[in-house]
TIVO-2410 file (N, C-alpha, C; in nm, 3 decimals):
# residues 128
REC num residu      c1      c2      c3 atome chaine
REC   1      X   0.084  -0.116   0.000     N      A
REC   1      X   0.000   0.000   0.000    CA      A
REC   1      X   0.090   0.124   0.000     C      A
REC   2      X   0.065   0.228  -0.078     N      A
REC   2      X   0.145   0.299  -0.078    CA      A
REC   2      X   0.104   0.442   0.050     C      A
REC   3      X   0.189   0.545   0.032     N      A
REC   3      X   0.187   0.624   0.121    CA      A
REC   3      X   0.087   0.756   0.080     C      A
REC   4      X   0.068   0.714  -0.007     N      A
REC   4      X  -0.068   0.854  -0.056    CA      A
REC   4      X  -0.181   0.757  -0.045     C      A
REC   5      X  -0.178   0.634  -0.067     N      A
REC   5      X  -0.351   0.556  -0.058    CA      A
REC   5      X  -0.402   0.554   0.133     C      A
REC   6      X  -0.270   0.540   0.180     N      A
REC   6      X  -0.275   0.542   0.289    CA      A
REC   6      X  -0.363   0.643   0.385     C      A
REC   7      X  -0.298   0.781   0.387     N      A
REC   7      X  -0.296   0.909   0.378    CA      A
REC   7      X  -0.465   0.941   0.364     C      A
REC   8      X  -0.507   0.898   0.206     N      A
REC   8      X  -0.597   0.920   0.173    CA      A
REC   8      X  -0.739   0.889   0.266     C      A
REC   9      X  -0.697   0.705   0.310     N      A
REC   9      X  -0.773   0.648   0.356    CA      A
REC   9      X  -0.818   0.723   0.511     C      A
REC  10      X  -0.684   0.770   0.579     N      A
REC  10      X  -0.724   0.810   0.696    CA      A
REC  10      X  -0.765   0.924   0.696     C      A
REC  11      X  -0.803   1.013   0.610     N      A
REC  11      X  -0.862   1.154   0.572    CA      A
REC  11      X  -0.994   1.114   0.567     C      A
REC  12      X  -1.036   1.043   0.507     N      A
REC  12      X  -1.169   0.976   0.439    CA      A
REC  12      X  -1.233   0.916   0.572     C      A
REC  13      X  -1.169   0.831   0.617     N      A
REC  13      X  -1.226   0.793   0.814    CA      A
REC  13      X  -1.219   0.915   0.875     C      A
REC  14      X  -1.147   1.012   0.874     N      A
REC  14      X  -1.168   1.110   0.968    CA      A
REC  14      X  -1.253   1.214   0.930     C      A
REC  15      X  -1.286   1.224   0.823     N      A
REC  15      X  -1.387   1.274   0.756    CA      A
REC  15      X  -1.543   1.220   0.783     C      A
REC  16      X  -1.528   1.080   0.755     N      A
REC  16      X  -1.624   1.016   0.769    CA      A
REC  16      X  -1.708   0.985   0.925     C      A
REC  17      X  -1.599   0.975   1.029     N      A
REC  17      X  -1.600   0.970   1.188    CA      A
REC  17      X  -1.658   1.103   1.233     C      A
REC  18      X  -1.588   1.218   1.187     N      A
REC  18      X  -1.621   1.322   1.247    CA      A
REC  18      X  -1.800   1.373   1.170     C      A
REC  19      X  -1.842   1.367   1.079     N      A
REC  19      X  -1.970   1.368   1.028    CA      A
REC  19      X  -2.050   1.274   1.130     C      A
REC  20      X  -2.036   1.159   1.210     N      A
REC  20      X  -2.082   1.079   1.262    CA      A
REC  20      X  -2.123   1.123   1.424     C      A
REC  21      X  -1.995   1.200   1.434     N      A
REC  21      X  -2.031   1.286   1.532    CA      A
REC  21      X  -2.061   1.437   1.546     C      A
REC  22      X  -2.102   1.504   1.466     N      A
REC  22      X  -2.134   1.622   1.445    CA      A
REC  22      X  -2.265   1.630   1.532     C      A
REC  23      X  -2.257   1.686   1.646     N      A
REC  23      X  -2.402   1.718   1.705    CA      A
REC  23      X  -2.554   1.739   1.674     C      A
REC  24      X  -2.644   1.715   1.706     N      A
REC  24      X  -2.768   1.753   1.636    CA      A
REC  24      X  -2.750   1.861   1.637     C      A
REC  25      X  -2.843   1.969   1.558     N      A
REC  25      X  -2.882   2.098   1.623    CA      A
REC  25      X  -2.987   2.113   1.726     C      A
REC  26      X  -2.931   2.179   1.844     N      A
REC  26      X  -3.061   2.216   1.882    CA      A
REC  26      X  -3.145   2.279   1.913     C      A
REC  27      X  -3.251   2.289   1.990     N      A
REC  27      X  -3.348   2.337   1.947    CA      A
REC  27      X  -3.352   2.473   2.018     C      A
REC  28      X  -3.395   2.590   2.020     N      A
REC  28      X  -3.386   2.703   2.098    CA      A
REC  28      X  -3.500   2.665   2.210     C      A
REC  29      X  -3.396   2.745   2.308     N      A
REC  29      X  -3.538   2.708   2.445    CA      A
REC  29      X  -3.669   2.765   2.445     C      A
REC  30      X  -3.718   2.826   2.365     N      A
REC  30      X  -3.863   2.855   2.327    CA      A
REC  30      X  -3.924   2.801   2.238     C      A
REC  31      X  -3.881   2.689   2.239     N      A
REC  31      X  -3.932   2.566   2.137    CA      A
REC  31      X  -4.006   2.459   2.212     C      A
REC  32      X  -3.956   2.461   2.327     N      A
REC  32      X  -4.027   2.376   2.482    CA      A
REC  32      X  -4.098   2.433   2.566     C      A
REC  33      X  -4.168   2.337   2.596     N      A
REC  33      X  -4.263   2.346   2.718    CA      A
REC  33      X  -4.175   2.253   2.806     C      A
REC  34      X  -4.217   2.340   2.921     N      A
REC  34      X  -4.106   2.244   3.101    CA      A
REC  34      X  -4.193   2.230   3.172     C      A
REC  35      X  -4.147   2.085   3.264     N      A
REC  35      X  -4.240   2.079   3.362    CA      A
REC  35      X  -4.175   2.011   3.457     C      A
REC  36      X  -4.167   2.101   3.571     N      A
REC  36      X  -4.087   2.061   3.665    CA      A
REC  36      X  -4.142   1.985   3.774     C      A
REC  37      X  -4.088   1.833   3.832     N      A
REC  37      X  -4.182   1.791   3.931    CA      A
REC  37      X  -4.073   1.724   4.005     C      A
REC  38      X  -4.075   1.729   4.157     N      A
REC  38      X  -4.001   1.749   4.222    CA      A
REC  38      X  -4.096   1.678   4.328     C      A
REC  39      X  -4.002   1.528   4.436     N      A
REC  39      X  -4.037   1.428   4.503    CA      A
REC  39      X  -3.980   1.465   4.616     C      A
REC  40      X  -4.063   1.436   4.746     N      A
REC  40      X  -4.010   1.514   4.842    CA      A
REC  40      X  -4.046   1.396   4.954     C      A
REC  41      X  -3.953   1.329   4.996     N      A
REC  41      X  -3.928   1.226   5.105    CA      A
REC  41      X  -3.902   1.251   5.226     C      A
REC  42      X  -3.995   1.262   5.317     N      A
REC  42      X  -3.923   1.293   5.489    CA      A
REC  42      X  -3.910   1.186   5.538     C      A
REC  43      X  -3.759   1.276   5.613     N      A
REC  43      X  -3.708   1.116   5.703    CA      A
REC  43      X  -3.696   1.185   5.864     C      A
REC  44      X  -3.871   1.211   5.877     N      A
REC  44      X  -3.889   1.240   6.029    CA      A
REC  44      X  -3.915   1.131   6.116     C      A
REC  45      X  -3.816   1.115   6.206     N      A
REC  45      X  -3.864   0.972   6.293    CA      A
REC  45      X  -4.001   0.995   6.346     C      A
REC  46      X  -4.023   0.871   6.352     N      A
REC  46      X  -4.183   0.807   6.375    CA      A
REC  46      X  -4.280   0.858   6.318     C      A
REC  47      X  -4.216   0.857   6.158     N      A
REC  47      X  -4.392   0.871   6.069    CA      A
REC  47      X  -4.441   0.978   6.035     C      A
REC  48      X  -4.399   1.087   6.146     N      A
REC  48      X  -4.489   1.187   6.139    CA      A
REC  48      X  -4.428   1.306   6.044     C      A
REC  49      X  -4.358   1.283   5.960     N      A
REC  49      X  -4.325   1.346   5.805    CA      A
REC  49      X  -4.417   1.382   5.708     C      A
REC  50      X  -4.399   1.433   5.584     N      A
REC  50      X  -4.498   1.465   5.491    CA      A
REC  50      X  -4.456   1.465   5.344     C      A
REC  51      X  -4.428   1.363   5.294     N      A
REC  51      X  -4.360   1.315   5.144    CA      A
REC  51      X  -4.491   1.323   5.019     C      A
REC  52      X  -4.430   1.400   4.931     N      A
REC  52      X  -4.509   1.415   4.842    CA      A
REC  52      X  -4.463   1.452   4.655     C      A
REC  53      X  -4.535   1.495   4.565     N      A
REC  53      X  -4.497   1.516   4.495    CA      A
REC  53      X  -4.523   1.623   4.411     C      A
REC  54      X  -4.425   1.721   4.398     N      A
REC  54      X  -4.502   1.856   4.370    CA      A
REC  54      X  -4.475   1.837   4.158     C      A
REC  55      X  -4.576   1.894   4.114     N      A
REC  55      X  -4.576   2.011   4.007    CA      A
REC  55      X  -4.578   2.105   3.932     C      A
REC  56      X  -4.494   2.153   3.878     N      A
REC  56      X  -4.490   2.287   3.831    CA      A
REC  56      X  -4.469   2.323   3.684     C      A
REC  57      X  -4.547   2.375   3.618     N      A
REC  57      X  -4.665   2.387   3.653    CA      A
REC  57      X  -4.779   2.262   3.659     C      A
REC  58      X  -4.915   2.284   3.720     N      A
REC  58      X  -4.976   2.177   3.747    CA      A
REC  58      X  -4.978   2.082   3.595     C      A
REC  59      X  -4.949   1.937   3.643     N      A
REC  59      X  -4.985   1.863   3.518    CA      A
REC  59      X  -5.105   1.760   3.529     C      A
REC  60      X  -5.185   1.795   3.428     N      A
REC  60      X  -5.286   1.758   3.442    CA      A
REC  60      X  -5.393   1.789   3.527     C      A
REC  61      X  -5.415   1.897   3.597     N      A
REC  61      X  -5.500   1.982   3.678    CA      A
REC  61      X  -5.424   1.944   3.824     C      A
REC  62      X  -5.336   1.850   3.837     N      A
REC  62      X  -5.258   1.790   3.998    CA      A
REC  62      X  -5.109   1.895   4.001     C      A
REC  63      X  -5.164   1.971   4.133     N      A
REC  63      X  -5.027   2.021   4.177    CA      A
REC  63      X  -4.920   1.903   4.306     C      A
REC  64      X  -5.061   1.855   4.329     N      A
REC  64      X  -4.947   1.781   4.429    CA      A
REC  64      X  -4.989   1.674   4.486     C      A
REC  65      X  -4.970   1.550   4.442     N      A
REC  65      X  -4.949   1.424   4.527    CA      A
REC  65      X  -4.888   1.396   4.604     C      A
REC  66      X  -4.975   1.308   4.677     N      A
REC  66      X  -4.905   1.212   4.805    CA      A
REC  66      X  -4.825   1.105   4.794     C      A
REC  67      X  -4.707   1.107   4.891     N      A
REC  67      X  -4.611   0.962   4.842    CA      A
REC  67      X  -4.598   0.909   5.011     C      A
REC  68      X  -4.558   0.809   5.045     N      A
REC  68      X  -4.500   0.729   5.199    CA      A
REC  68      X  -4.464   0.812   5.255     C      A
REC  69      X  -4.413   0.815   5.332     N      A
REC  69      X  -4.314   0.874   5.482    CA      A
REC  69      X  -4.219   0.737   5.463     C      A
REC  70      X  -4.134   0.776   5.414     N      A
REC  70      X  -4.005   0.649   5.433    CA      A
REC  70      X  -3.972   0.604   5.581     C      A
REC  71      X  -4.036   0.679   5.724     N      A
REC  71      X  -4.022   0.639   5.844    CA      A
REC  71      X  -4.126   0.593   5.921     C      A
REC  72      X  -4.095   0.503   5.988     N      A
REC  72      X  -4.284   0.461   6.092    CA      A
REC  72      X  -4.186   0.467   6.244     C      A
REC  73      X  -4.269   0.440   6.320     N      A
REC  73      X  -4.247   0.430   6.432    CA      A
REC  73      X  -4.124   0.358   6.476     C      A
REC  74      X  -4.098   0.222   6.378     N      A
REC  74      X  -3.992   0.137   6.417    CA      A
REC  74      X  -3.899   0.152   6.299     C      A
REC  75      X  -3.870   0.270   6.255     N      A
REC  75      X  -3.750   0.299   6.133    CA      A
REC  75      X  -3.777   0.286   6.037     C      A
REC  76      X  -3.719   0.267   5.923     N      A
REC  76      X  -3.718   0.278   5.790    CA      A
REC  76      X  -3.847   0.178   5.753     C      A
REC  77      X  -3.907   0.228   5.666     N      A
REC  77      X  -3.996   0.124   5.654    CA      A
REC  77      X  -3.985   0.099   5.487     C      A
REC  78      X  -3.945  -0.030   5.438     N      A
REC  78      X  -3.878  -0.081   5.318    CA      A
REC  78      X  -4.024  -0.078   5.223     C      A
REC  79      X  -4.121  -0.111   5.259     N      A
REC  79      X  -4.268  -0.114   5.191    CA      A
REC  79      X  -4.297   0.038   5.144     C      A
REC  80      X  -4.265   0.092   5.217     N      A
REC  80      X  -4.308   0.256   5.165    CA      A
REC  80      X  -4.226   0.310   5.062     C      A
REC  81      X  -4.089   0.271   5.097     N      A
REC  81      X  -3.952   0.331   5.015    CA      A
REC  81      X  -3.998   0.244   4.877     C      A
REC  82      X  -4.042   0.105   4.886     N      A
REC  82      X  -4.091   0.019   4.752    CA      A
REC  82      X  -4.214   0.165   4.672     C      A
REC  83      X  -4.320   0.118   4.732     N      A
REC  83      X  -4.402   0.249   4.683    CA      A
REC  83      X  -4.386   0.361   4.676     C      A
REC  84      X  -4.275   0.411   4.708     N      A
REC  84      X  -4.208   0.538   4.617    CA      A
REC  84      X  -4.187   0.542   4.501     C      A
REC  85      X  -4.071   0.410   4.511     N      A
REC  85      X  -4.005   0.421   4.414    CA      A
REC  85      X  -4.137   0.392   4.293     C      A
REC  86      X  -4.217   0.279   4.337     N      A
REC  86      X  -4.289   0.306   4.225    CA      A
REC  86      X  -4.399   0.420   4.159     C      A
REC  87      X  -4.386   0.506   4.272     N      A
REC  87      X  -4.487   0.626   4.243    CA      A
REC  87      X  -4.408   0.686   4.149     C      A
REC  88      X  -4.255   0.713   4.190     N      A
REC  88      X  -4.161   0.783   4.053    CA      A
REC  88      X  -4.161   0.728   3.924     C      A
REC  89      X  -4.151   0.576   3.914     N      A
REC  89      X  -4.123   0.541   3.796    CA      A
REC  89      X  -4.293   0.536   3.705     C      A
REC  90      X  -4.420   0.531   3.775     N      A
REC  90      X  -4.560   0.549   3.731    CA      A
REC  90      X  -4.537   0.741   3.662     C      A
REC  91      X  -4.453   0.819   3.738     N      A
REC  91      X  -4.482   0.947   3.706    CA      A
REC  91      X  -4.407   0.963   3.575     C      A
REC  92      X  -4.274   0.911   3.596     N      A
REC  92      X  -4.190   0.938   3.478    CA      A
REC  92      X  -4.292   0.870   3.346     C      A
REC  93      X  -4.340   0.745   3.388     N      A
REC  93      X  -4.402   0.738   3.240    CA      A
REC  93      X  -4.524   0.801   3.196     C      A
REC  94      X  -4.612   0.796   3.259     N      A
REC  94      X  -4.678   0.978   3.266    CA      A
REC  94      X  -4.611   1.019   3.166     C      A
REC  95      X  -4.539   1.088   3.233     N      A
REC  95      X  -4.483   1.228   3.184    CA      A
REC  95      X  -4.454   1.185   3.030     C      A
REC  96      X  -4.381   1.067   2.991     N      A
REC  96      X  -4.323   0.991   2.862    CA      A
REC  96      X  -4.428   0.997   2.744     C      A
REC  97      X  -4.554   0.941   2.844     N      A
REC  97      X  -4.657   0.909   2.757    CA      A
REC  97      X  -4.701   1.059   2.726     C      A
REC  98      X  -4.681   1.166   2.793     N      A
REC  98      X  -4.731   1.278   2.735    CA      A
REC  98      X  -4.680   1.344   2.630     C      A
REC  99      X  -4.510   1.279   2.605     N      A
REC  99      X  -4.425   1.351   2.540    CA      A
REC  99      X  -4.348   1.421   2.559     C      A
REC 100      X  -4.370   1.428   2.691     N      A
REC 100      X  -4.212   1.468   2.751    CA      A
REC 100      X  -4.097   1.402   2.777     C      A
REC 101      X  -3.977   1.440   2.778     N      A
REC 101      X  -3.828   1.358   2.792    CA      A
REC 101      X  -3.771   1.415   2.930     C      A
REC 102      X  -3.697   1.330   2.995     N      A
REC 102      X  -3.592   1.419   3.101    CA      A
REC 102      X  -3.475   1.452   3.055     C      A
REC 103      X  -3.518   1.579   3.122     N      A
REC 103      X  -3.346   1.612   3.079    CA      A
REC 103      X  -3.259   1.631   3.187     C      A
REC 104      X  -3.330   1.632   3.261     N      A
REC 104      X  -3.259   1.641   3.442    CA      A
REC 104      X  -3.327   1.614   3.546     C      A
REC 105      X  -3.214   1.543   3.641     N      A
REC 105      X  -3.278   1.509   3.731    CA      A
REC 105      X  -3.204   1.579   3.862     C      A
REC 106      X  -3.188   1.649   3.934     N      A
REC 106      X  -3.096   1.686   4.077    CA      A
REC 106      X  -3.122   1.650   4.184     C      A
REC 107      X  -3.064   1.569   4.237     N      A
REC 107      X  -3.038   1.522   4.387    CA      A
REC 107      X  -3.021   1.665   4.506     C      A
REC 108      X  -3.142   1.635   4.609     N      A
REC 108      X  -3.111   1.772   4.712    CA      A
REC 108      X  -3.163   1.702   4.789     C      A
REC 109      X  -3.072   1.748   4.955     N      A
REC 109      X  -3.131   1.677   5.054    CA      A
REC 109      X  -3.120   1.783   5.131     C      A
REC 110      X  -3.198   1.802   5.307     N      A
REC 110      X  -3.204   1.893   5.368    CA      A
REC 110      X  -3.203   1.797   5.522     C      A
REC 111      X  -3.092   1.841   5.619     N      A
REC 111      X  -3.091   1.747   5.755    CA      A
REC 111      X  -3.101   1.860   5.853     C      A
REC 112      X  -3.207   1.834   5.942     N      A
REC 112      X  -3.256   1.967   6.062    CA      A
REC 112      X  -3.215   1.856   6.168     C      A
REC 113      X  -3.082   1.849   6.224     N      A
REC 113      X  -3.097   1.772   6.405    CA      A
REC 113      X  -3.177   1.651   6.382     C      A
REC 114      X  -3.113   1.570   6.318     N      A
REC 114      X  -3.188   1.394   6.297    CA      A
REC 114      X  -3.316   1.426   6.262     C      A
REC 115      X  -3.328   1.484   6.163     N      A
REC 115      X  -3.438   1.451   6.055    CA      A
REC 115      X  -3.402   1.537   5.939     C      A
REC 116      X  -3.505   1.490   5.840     N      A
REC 116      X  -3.464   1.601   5.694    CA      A
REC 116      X  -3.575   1.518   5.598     C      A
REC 117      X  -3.492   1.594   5.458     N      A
REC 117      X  -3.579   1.524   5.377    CA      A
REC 117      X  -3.522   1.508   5.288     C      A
REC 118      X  -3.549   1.402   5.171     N      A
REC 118      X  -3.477   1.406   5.080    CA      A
REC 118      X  -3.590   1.451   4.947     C      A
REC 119      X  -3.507   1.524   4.841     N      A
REC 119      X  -3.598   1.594   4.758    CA      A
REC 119      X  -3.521   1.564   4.620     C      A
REC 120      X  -3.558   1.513   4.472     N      A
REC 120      X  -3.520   1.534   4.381    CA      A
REC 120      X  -3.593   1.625   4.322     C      A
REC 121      X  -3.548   1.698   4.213     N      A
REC 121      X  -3.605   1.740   4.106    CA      A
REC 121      X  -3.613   1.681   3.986     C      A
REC 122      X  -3.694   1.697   3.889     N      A
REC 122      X  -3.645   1.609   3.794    CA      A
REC 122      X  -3.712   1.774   3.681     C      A
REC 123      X  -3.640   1.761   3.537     N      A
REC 123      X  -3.704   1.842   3.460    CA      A
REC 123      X  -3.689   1.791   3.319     C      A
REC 124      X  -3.836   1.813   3.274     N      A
REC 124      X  -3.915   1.739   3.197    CA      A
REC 124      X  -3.911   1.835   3.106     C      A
REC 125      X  -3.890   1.831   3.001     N      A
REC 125      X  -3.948   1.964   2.822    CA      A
REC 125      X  -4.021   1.830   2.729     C      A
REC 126      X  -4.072   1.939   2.665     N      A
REC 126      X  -4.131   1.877   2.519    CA      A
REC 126      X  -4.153   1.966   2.402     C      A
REC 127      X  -4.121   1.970   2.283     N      A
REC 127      X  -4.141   2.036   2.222    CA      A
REC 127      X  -4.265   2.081   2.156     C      A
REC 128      X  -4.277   2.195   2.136     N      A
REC 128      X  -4.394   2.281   2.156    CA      A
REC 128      X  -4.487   2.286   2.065     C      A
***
């Protein structure tokens, strides 16, 4: 093989590679609709917490559902933390089936003197 077919070939892959990765364009942010909904887990000993699930703006006429108290009287309670989790993954598809995508999700937690809460956000667009 000579030294110009060579040459050639790796111009032509790098040509060809970099087209492969050329970014989409995207879309300007006034092309979406957002919808921010944000899960809010207290970890107040013995139960008496208030876990829920907010939206913003309301989706589907619901600003805010109810989720477990991840705590009961005798600690963590694994049945509730189960039905969380599945209240999140019922919402995310919701949200899927509406046509929305995530594009983020942020982890935030808040600890007051042995208790707190734990809170994600998650944020949802769709194009408009």
């Amino acid at each position: 093989m000579s030294f110009t077919f060579t040459k050639s070939l790796l111009v032509a892959g790098l040509l060809a590679g970099g087209a492969a990765f050329t970014p989409a364009k995207a879309q300007a942010p006034g092309n979406y609709t957002y919808q921010l909904v944000t899960t809010i887990e207290s970890v107040v000993p013995g139960g008496f917490g208030r876990s829920k699930v907010s939206y913003t703006p309301a989706f589907k006429g619901v600003k805010e559902a109810p989720m477990e108290n991840l705590f009961s009287l005798t600690g963590l309670n694994m049945a509730n933390l189960q039905k969380n989790e599945e209240t999140i993954v019922a919402l995310t598809q919701q949200m899927a089936a509406d046509g929305y995508e995530l594009v983020q999700a942020l982890p935030l937690t808040s600890s007051i003197q042995g208790s707190g809460i734990f809170m994600t956000r998650y944020i949802f667009r769709k194009g408009k």
